[in-house]
C-alpha positions as CSV (number, residue, x, y, z in Angstrom):
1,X,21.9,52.8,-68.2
2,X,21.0,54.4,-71.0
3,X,19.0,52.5,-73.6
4,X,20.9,51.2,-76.6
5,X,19.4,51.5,-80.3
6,X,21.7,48.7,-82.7
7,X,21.0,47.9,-85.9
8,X,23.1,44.8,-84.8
9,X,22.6,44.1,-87.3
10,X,23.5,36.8,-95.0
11,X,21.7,29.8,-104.2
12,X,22.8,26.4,-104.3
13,X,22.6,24.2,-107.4
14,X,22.1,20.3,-107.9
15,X,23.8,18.8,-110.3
16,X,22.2,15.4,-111.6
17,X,24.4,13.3,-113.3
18,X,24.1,10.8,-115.6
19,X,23.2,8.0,-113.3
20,X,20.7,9.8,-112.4
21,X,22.4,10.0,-109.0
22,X,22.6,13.5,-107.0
23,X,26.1,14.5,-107.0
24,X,27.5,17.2,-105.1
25,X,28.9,20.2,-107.4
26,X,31.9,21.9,-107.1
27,X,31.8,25.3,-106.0
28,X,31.6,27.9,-108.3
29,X,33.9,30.6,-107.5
30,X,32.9,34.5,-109.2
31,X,35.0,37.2,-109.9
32,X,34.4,40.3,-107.8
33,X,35.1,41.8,-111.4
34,X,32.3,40.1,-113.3
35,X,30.0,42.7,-110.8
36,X,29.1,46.3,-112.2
37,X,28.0,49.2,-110.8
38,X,25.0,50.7,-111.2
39,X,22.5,53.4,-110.0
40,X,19.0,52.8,-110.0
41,X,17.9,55.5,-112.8
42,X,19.2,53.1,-114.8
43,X,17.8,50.0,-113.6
44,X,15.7,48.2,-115.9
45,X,12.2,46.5,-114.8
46,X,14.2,43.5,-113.6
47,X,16.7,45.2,-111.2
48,X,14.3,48.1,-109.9
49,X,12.0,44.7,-108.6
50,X,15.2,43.5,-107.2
51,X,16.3,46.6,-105.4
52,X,12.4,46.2,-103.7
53,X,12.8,43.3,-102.5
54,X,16.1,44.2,-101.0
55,X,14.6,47.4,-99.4
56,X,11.6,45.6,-97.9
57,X,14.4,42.9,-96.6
58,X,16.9,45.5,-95.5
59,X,13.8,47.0,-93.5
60,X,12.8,43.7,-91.6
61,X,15.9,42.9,-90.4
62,X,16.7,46.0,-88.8
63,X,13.1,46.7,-87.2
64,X,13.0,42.8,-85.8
65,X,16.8,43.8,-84.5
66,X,15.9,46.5,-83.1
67,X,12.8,44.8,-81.1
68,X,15.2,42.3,-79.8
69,X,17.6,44.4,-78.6
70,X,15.0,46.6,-77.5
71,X,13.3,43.7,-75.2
72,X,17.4,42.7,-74.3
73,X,17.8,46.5,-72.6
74,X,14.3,46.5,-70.8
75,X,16.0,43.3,-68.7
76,X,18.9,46.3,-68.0
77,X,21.7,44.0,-69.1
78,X,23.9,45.1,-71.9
79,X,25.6,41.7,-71.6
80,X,22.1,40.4,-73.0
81,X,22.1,43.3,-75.5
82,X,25.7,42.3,-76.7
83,X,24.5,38.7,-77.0
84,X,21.8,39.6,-79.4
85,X,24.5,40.7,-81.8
86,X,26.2,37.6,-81.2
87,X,23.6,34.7,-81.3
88,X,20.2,36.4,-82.6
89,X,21.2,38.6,-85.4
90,X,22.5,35.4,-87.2
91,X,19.4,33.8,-86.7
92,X,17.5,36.6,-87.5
93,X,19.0,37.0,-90.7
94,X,18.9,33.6,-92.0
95,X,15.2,34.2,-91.3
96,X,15.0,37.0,-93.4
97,X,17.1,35.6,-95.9
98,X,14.7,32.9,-96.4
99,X,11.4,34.9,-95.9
100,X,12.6,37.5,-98.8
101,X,14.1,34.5,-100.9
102,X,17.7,36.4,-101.0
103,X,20.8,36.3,-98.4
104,X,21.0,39.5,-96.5
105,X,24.4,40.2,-93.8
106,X,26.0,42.6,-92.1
107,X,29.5,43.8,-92.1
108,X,32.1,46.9,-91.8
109,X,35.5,48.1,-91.9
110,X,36.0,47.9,-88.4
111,X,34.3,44.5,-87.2
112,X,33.4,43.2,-84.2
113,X,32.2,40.0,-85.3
114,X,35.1,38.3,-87.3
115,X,32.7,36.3,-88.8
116,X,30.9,39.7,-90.8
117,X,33.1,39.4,-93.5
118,X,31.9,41.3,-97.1
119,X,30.9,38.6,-99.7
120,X,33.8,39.2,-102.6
121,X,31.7,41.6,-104.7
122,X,31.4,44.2,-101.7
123,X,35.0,44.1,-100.5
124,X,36.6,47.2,-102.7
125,X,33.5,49.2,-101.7
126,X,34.1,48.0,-97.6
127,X,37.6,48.9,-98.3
128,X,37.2,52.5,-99.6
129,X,34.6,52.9,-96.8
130,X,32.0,53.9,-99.6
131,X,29.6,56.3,-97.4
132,X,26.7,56.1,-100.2
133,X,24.4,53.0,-101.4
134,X,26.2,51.1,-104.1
135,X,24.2,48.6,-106.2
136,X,26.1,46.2,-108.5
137,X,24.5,43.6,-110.9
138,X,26.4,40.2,-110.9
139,X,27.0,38.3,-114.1
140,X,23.5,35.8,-113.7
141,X,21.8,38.9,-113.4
142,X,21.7,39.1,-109.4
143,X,21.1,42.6,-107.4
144,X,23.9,43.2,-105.0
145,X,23.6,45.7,-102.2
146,X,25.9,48.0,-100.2
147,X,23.5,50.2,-97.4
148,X,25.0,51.9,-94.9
149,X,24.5,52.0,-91.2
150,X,25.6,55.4,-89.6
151,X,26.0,55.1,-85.6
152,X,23.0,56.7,-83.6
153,X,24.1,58.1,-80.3
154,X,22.9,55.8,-78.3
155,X,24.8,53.3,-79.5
156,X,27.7,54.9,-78.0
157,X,27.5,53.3,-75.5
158,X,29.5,50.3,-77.0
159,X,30.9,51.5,-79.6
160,X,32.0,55.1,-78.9
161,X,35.5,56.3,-77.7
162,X,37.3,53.7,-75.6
163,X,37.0,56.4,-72.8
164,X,33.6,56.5,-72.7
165,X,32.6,52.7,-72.4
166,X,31.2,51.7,-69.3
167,X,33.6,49.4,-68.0
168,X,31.4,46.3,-67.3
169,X,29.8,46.8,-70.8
170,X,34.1,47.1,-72.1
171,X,34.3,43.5,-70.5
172,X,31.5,42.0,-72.6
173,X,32.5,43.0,-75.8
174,X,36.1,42.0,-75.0
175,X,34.5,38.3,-73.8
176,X,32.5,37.6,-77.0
177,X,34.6,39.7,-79.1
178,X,38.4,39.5,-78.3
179,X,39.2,41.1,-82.0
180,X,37.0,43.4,-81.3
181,X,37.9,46.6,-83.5
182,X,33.8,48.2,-83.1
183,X,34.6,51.6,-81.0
184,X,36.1,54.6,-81.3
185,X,33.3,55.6,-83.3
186,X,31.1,58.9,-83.0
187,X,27.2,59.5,-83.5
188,X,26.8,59.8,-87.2
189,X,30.2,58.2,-88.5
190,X,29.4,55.2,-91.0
191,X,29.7,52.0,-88.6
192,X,29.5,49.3,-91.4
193,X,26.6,48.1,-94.2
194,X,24.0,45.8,-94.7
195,X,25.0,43.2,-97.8
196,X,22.5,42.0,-99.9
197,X,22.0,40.0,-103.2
198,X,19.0,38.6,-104.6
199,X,19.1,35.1,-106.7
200,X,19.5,36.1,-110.7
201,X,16.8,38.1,-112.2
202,X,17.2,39.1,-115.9
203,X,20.6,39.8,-117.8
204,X,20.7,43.7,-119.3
205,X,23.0,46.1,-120.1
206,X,24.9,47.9,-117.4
């Protein structure tokens, strides 16, 4: 079997009222229009910070992925290598999330896992299938993050042309995935982005 290289590859507030009792706030809902776009030569002191943090966050998550499924295909199961997408890579992330003090996810425009949805601000750029890093600033001042994640040829092996797919390895992806829309792809095409947003940093002009 040959060895398979995924990049498989997520702010609350409190309210206190007056009684001095906790009290749980409604949710705040933003409009995917109150985020701008913005390249980083003209990112102020603020937002370059931010777009470190993301980096070093973007690059934790996908070399502790890769270890994982790394140690998952030394066993020679790709059912265990399709599990670390499914159960590890959520965990993972939450872990990073926290580490880096952001939330940090993957998605695409042809999921696998239903559940790798874009956050609002990212959905016109998953939509046009936008092959190039995008950075938008929210309206607190928060970094958001569109990088993309092009398909190695490894990785193929479940995700390329129907065809192609090792039957047994076709029948995973089918039992944790039944939606599954993650294939057909070839080495190099854009298989789908890392998301992330840091909390709000300072307010400047976009």
């Amino acid at each position: 079997m040959n060895r398979l290289v995924v990049v498989c590859l997520a702010l609350s507030l409190v309210i206190i009222g007056c009684s001095g009792e906790p009290e749980t706030p409604p949710e705040v809902q933003v409009s995917a229009s109150e985020w701008q776009m913005i390249a980083p030569p003209d990112m102020n002191e603020t937002q370059h910070a931010q777009q470190e943090l993301i980096l070093s966050a973007t690059n934790a998550l996908a070399s502790e992925m890769m270890g994982e499924l790394t140690a998952a295909l030394d066993s020679g199961s790709a059912e265990q290598a399709i599990g670390v997408c499914k159960t590890i890579a959520p965990s993972v992330a939450a872990r990073i999330s926290e580490q880096f003090g952001l939330e940090i996810g993957r998605t695409s425009h042809r999921l696998r896992n239903p559940d790798n949805l874009p956050p609002e601000w990212a959905e016109s750029f998953v939509r046009d299938v936008v092959e190039e890093p995008t950075y938008v600033v929210g309206p607190g001042g928060e970094l958001g993050a569109l990088l993309p994640i092009r398909l190695k040829a490894e990785c193929q092996m479940c995700h390329g042309p129907v065809e192609t797919i090792d039957d047994d390895v076709m029948a995973a992806v089918k039992t944790s995935y039944p939606s599954d829309q993650a294939v057909g792809f070839a080495e190099g095409d854009l298989r789908g982005w890392f998301w992330i947003e840091t909390p709000p940093g300072e307010k400047g002009e976009v």
